[in-house]
KEMIMAR-157097 format. One record per residue: chain; residue number from 1; x, y, z of N, C-alpha, C, O in turn. Coordinates in nm, 2 decimals, decimal comma. Example, Ala and Ser with C-alpha at 12.3 -4.5 7.8 and 13.67 -1.06 7.14 Angstrom:
BEGIN
+--------+-----+--------+--------+--------+--------+--------+--------+--------+--------+--------+--------+--------+--------+
! cadena ! num !     nu !     nv !     nw !    cau !    cav !    caw !     cu !     cv !     cw !     ou !     ov !     ow !
+--------+-----+--------+--------+--------+--------+--------+--------+--------+--------+--------+--------+--------+--------+
!      A !   1 !   1,32 !  -0,57 !   0,78 !   1,23 !  -0,45 !   0,78 !   1,32 !  -0,33 !   0,78 !   1,42 !  -0,33 !   0,85 !
!      A !   2 !   1,28 !  -0,22 !   0,71 !   1,37 !  -0,11 !   0,71 !   1,29 !   0,00 !   0,79 !   1,34 !   0,11 !   0,80 !
+--------+-----+--------+--------+--------+--------+--------+--------+--------+--------+--------+--------+--------+--------+
//
This chain:
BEGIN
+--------+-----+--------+--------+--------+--------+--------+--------+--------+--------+--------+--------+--------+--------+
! cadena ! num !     nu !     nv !     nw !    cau !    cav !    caw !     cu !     cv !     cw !     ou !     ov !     ow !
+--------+-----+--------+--------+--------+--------+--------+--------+--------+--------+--------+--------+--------+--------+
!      A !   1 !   6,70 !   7,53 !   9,75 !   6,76 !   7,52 !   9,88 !   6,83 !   7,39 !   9,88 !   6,77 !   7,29 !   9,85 !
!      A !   2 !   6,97 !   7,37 !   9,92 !   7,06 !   7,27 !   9,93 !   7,05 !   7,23 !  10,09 !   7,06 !   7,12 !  10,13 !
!      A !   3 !   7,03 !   7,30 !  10,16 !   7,01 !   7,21 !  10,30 !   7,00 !   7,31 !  10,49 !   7,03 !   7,42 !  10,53 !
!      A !   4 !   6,95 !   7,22 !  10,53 !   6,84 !   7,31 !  10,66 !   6,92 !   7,27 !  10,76 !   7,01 !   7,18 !  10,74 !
!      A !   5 !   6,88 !   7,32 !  10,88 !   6,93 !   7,28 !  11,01 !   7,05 !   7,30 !  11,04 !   7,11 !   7,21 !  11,09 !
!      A !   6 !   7,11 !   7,45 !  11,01 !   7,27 !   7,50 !  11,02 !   7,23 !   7,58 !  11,19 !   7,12 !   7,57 !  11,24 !
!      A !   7 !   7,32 !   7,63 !  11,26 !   7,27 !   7,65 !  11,38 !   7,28 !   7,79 !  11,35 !   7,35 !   7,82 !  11,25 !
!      A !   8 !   7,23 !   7,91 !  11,43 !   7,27 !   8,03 !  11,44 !   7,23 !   8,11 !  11,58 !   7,19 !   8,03 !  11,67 !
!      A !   9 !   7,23 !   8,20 !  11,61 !   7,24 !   8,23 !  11,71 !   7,25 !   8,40 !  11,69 !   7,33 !   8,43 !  11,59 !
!      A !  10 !   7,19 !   8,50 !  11,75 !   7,24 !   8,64 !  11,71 !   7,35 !   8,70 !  11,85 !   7,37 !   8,66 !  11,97 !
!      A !  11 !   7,41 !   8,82 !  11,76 !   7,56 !   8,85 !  11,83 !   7,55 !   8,99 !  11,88 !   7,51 !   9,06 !  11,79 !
!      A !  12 !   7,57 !   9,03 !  11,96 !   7,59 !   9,22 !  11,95 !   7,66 !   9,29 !  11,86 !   7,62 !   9,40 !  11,82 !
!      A !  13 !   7,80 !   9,21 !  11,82 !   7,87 !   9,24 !  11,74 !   7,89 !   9,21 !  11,60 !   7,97 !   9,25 !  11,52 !
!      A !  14 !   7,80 !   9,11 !  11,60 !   7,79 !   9,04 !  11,45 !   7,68 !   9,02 !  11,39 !   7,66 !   8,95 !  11,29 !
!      A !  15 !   7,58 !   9,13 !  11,50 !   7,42 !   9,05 !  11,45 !   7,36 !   8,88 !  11,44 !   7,29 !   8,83 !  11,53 !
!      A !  16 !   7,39 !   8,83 !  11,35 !   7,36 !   8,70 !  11,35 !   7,53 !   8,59 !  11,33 !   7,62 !   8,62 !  11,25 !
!      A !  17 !   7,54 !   8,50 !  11,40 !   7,61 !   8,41 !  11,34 !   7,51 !   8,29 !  11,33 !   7,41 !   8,25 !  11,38 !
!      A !  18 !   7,62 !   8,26 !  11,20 !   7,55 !   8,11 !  11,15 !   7,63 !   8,07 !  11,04 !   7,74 !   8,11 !  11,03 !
!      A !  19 !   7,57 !   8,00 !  10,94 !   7,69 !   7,96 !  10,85 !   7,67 !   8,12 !  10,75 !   7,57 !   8,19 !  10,72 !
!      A !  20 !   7,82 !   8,12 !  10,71 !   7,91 !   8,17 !  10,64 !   7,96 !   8,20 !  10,52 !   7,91 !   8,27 !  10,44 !
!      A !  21 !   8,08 !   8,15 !  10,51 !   8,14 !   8,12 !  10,35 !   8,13 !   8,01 !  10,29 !   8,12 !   7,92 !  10,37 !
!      A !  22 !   8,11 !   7,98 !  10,20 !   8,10 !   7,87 !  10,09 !   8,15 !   7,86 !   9,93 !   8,19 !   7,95 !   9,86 !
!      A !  23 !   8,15 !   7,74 !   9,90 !   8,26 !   7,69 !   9,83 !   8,21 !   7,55 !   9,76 !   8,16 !   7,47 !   9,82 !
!      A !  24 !   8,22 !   7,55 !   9,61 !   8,17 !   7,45 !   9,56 !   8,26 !   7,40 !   9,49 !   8,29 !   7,44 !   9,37 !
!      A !  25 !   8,35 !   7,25 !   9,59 !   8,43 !   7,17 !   9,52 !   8,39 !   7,08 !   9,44 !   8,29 !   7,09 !   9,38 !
!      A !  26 !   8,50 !   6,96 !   9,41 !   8,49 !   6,87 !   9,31 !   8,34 !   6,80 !   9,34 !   8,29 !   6,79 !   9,45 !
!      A !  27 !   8,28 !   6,76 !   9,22 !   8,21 !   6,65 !   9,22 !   8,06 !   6,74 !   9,27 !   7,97 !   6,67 !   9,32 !
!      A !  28 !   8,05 !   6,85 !   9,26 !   7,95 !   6,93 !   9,35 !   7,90 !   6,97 !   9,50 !   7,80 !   7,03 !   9,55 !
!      A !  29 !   8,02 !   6,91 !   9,56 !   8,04 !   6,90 !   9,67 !   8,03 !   7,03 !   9,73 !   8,12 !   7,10 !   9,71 !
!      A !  30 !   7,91 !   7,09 !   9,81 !   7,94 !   7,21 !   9,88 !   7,98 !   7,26 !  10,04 !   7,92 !   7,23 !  10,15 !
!      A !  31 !   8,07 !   7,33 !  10,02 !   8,15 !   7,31 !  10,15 !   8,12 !   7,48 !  10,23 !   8,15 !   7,59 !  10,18 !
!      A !  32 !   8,06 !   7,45 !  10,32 !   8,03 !   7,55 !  10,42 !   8,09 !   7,53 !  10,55 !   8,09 !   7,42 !  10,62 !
!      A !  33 !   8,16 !   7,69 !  10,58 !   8,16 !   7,78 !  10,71 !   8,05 !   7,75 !  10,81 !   7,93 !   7,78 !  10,77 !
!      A !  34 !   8,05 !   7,72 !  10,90 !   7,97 !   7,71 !  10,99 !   7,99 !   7,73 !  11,10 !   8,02 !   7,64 !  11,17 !
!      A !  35 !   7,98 !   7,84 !  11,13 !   8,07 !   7,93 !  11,21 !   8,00 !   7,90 !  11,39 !   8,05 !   7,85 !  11,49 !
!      A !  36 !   7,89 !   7,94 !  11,38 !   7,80 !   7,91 !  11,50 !   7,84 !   7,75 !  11,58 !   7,87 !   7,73 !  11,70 !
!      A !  37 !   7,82 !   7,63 !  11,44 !   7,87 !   7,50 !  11,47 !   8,00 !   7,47 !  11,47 !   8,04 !   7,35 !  11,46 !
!      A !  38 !   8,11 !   7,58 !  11,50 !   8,25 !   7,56 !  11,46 !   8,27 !   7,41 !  11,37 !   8,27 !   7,30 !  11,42 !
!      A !  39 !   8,28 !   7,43 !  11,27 !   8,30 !   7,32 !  11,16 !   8,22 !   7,36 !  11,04 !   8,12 !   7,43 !  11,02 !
!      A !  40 !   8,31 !   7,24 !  10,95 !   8,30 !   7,28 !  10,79 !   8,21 !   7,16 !  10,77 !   8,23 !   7,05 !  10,82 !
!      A !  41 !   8,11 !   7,20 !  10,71 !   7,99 !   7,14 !  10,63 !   8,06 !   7,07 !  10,54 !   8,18 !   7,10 !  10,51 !
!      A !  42 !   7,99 !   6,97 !  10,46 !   7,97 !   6,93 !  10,33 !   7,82 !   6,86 !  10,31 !   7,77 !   6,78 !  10,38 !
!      A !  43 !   7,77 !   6,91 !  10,19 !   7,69 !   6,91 !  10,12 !   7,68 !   6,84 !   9,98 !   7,68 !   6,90 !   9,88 !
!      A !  44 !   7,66 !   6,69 !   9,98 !   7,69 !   6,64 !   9,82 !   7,61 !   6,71 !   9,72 !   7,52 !   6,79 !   9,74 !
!      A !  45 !   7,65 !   6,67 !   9,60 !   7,56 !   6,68 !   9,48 !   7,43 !   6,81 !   9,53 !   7,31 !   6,81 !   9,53 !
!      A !  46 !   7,53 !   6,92 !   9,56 !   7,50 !   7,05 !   9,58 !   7,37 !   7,11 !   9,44 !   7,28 !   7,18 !   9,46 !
!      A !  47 !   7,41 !   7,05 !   9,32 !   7,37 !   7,09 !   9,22 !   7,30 !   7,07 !   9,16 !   7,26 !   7,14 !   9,06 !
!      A !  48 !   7,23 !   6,92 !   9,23 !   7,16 !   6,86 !   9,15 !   7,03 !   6,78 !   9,26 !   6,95 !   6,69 !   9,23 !
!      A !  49 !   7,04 !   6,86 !   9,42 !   6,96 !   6,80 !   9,48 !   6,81 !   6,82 !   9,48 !   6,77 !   6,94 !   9,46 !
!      A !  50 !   6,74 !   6,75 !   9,48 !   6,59 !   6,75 !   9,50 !   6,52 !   6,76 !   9,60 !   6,39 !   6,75 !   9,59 !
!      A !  51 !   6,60 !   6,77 !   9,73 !   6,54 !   6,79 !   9,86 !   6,68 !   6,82 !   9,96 !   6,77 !   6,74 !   9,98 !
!      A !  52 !   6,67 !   6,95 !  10,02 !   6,74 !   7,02 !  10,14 !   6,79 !   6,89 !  10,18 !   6,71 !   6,80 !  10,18 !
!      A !  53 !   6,93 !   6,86 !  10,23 !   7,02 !   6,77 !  10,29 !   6,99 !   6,89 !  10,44 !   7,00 !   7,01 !  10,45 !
!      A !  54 !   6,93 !   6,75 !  10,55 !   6,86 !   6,81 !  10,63 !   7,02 !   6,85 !  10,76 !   7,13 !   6,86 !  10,71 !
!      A !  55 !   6,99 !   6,88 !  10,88 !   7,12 !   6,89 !  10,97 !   7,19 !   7,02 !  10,94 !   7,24 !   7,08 !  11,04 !
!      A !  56 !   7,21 !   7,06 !  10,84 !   7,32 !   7,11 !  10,76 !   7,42 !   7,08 !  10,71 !   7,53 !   7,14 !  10,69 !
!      A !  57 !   7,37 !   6,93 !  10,67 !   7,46 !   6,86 !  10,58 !   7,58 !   6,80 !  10,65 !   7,62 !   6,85 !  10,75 !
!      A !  58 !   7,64 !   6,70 !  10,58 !   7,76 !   6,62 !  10,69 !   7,87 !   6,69 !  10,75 !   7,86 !   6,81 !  10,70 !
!      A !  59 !   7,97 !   6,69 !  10,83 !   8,07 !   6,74 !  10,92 !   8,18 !   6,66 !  10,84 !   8,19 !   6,54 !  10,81 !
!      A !  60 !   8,27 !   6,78 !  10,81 !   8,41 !   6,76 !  10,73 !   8,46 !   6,76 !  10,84 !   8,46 !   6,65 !  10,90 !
!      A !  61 !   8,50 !   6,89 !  10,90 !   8,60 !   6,92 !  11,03 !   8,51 !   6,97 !  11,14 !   8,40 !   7,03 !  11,14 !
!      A !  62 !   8,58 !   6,91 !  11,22 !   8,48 !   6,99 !  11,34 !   8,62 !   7,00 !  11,51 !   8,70 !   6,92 !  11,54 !
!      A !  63 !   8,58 !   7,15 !  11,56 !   8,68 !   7,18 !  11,67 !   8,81 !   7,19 !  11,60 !   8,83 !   7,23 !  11,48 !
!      A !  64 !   8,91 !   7,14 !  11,72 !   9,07 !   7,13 !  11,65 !   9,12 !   7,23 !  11,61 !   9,13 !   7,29 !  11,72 !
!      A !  65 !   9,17 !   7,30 !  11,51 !   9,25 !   7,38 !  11,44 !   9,10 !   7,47 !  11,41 !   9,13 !   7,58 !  11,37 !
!      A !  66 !   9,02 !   7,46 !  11,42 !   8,92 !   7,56 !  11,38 !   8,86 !   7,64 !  11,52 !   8,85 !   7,60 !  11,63 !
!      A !  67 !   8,82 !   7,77 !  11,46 !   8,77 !   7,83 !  11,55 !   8,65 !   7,97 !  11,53 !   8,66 !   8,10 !  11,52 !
!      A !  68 !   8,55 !   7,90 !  11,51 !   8,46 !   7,97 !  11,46 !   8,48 !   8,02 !  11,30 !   8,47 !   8,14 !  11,26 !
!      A !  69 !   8,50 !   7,90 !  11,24 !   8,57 !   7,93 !  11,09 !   8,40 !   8,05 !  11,02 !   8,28 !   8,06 !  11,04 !
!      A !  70 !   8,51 !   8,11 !  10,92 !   8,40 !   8,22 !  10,85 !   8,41 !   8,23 !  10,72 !   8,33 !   8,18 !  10,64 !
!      A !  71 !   8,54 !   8,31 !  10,67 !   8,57 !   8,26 !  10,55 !   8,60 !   8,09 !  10,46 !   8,66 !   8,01 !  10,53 !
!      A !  72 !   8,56 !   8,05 !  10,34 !   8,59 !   7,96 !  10,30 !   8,64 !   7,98 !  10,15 !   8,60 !   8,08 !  10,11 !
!      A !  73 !   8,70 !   7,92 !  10,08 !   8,74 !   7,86 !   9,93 !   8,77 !   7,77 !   9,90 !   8,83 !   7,73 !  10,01 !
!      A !  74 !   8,77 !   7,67 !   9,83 !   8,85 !   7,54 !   9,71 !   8,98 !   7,58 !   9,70 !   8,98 !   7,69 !   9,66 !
!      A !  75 !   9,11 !   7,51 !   9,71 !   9,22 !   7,59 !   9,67 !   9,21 !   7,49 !   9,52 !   9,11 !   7,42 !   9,49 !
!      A !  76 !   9,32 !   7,49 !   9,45 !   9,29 !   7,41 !   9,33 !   9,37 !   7,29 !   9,32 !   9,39 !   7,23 !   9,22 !
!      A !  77 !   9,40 !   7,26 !   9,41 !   9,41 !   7,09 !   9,47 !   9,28 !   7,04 !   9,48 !   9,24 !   6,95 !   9,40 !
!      A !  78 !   9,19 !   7,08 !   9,57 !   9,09 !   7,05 !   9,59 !   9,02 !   7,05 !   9,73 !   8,91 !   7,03 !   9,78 !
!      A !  79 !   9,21 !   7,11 !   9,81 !   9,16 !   7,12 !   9,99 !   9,07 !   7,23 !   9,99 !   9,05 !   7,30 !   9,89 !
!      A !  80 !   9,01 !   7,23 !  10,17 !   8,92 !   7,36 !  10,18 !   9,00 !   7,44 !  10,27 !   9,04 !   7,38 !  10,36 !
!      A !  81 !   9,02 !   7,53 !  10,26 !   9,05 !   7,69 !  10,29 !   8,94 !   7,73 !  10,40 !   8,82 !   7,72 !  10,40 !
!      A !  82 !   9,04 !   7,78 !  10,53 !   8,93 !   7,85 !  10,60 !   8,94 !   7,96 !  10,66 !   9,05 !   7,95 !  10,71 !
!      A !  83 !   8,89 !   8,07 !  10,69 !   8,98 !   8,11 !  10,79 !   8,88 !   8,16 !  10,90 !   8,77 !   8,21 !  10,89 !
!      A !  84 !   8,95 !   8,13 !  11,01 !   8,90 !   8,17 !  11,15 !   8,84 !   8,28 !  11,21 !   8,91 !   8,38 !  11,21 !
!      A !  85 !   8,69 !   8,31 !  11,28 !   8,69 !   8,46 !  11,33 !   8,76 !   8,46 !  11,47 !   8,82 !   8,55 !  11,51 !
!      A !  86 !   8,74 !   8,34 !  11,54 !   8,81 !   8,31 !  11,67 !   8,96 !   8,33 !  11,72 !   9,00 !   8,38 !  11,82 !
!      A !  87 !   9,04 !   8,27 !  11,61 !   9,17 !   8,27 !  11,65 !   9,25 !   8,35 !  11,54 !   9,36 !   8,38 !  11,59 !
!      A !  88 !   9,23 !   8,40 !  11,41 !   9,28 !   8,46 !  11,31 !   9,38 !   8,44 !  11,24 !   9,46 !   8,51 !  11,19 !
!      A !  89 !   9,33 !   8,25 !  11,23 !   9,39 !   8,15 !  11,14 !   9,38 !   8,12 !  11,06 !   9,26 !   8,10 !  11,03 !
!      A !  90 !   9,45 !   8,08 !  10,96 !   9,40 !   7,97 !  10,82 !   9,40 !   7,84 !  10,82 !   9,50 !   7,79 !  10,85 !
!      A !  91 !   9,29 !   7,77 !  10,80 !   9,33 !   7,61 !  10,82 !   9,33 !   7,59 !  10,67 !   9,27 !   7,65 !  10,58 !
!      A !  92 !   9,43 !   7,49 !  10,68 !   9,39 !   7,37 !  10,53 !   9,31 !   7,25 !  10,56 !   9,34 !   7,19 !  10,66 !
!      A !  93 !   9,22 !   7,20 !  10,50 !   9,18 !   7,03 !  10,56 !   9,14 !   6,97 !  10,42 !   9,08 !   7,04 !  10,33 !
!      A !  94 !   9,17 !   6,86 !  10,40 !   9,14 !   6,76 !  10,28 !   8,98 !   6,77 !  10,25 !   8,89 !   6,81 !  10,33 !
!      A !  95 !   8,97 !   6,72 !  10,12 !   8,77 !   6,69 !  10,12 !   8,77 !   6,56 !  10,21 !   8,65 !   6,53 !  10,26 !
!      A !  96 !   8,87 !   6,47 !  10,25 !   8,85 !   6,36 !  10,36 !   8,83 !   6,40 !  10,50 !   8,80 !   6,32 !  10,58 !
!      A !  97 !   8,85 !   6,55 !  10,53 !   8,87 !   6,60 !  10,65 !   8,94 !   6,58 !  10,74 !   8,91 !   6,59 !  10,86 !
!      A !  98 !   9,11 !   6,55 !  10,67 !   9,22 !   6,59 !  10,75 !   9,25 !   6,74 !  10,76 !   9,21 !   6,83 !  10,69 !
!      A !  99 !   9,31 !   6,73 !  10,86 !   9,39 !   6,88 !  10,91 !   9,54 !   6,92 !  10,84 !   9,63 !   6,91 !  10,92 !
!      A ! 100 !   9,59 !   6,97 !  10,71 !   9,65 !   6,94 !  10,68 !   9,79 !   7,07 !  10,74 !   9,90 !   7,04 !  10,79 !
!      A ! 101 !   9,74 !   7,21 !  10,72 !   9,77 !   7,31 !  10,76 !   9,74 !   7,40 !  10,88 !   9,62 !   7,38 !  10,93 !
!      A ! 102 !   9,82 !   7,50 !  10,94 !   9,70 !   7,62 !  11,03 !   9,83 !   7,70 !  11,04 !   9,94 !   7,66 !  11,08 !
!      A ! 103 !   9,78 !   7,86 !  10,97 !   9,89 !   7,96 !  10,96 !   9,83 !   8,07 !  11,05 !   9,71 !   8,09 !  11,00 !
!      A ! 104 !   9,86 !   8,17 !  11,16 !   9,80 !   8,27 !  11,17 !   9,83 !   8,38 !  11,06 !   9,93 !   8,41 !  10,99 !
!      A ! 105 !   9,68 !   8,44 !  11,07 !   9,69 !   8,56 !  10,93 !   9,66 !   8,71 !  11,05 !   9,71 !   8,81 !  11,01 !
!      A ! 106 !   9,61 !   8,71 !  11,11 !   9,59 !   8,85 !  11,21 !   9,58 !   8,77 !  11,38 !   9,51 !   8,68 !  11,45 !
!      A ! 107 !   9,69 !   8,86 !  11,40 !   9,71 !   8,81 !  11,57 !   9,57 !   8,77 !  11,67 !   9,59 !   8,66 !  11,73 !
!      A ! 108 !   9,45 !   8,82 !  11,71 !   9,38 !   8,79 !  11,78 !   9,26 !   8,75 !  11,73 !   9,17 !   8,73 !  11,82 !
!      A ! 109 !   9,24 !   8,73 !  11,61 !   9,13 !   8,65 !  11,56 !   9,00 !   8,88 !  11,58 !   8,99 !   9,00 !  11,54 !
!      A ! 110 !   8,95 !   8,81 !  11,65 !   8,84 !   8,90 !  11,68 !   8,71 !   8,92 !  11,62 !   8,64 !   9,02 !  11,64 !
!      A ! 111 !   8,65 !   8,79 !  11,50 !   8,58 !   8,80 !  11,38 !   8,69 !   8,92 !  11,25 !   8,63 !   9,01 !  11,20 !
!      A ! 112 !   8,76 !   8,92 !  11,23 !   8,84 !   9,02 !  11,18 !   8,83 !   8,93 !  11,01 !   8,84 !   9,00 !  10,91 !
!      A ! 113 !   8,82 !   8,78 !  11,00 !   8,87 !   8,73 !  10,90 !   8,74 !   8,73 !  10,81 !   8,64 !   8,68 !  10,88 !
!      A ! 114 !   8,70 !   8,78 !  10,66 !   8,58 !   8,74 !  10,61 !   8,59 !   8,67 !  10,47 !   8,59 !   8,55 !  10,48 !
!      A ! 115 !   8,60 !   8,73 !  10,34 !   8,62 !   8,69 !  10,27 !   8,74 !   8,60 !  10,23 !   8,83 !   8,60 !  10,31 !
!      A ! 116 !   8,76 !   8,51 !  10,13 !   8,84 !   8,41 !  10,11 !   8,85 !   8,40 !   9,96 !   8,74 !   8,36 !   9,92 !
!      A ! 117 !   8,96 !   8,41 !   9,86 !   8,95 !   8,38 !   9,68 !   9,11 !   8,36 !   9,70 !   9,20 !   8,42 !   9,76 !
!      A ! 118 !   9,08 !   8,23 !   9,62 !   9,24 !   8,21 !   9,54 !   9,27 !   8,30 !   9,44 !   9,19 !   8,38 !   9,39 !
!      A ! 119 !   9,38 !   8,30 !   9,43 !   9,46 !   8,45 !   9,34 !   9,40 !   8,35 !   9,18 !   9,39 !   8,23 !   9,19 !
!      A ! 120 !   9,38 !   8,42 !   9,06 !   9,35 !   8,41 !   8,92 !   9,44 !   8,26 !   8,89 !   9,40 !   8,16 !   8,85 !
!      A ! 121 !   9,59 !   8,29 !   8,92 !   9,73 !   8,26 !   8,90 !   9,74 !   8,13 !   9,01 !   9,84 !   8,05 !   9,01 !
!      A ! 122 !   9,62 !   8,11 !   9,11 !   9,68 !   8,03 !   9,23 !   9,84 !   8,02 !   9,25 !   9,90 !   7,92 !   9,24 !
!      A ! 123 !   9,86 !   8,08 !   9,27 !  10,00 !   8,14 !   9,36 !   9,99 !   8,25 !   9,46 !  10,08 !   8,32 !   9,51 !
!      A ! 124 !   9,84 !   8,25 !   9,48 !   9,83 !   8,30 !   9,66 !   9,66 !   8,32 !   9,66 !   9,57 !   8,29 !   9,58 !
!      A ! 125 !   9,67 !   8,37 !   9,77 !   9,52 !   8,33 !   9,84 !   9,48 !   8,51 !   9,93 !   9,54 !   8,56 !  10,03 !
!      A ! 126 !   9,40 !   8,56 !   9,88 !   9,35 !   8,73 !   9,89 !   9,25 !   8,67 !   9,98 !   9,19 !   8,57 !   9,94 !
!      A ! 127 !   9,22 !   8,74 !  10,13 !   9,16 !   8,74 !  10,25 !   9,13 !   8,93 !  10,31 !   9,21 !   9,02 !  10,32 !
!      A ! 128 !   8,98 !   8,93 !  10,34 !   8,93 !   9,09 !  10,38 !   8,96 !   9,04 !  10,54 !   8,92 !   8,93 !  10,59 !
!      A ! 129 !   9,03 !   9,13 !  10,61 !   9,08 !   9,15 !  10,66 !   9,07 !   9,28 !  10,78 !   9,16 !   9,36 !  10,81 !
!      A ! 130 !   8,90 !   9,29 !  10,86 !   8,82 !   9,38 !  10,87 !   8,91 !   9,47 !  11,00 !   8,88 !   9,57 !  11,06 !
!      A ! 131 !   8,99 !   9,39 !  10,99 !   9,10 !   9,45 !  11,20 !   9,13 !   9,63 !  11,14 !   9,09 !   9,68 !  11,03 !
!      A ! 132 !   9,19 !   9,67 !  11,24 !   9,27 !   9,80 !  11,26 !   9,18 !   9,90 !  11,20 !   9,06 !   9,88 !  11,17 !
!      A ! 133 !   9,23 !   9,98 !  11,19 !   9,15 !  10,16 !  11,20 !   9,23 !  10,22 !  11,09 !   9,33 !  10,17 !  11,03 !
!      A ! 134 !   9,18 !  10,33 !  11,06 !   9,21 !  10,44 !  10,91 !   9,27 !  10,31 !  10,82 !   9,25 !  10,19 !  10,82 !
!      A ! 135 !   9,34 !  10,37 !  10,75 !   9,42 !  10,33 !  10,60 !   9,46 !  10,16 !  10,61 !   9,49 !  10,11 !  10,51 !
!      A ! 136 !   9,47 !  10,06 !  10,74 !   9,46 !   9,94 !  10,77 !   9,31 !   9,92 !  10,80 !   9,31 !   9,81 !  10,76 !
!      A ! 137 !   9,20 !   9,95 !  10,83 !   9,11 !   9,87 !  10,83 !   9,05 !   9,86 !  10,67 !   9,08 !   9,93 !  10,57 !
!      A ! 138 !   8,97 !   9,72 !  10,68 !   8,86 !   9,68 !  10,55 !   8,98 !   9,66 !  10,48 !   8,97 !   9,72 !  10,37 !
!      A ! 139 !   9,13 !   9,58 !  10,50 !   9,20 !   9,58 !  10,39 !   9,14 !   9,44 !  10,36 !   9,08 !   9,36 !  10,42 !
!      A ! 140 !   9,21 !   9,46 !  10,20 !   9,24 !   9,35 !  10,10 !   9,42 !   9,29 !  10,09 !   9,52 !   9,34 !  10,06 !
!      A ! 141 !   9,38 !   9,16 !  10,14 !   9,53 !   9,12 !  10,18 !   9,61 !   8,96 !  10,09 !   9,53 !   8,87 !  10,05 !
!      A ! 142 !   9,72 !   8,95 !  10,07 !   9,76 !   8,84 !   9,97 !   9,84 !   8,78 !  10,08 !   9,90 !   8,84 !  10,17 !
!      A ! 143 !   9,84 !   8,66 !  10,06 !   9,92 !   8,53 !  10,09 !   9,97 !   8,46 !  10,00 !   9,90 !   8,40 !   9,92 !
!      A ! 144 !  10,11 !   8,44 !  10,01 !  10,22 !   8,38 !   9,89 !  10,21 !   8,27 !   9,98 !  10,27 !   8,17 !   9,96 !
+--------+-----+--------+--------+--------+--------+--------+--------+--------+--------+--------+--------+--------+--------+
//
């Protein structure tokens, strides 16, 4: 166990929220979704801890550009990747926890955003994409 005290809460439509996606940057640094606490976790020396970093570990981002973030990744700079279930955004934010980016990727958010992976090539970023009905829902979607 890397660390306790994340909030959650159960949903009608989501069953449980609580933290989410995760992502293990430079230096072991683990960076969690925390969707219930709108804000991105960090978790040091993820790898090598000897006792749960209690709280849920320190606050990168919190509010602002975020909105019930769910998805997460590392891009290979080393910013965190997020994307929104609230508003159906992408944020960028530094490991310092600037705001560096925010792009909409599906117009009303709705929890629609889940998964998060840089492309093999990092020259784009693939997001599950749970919105719309028949042959558009549960897509797999790229960002150049």
């Amino acid at each position: 166990m890397v660390a306790t005290g994340f909030p959650e809460h159960t949903d009608p439509n989501a069953l449980i929220v609580g933290p989410t996606g995760v992502a293990l940057g430079a230096h072991g640094v683990l960076y969690v979704a925390d969707t219930a606490g709108n804000r991105i976790a960090a978790i040091p020396d993820a790898l090598d801890r000897t006792h749960p970093a209690s709280g849920g570990g320190t606050t990168l981002a919190h509010g602002g550009r975020l909105a019930s973030p769910l998805g997460l990744a590392v891009a290979p700079d080393g910013d965190v990747l997020t994307v929104n279930a609230g508003d159906g955004s992408l944020v960028e934010t530094t490991p310092s926890g600037k705001l560096i980016s925010s792009r909409t990727l599906v117009a009303n958010g709705a929890g629609d955003l889940f998964g998060l992976a840089v492309a093999p090539n990092a020259h784009g970023l693939y997001f599950v994409d749970d919105a719309g009905s028949g042959a558009d829902a549960n897509s797999l979607d790229l960002v150049h």
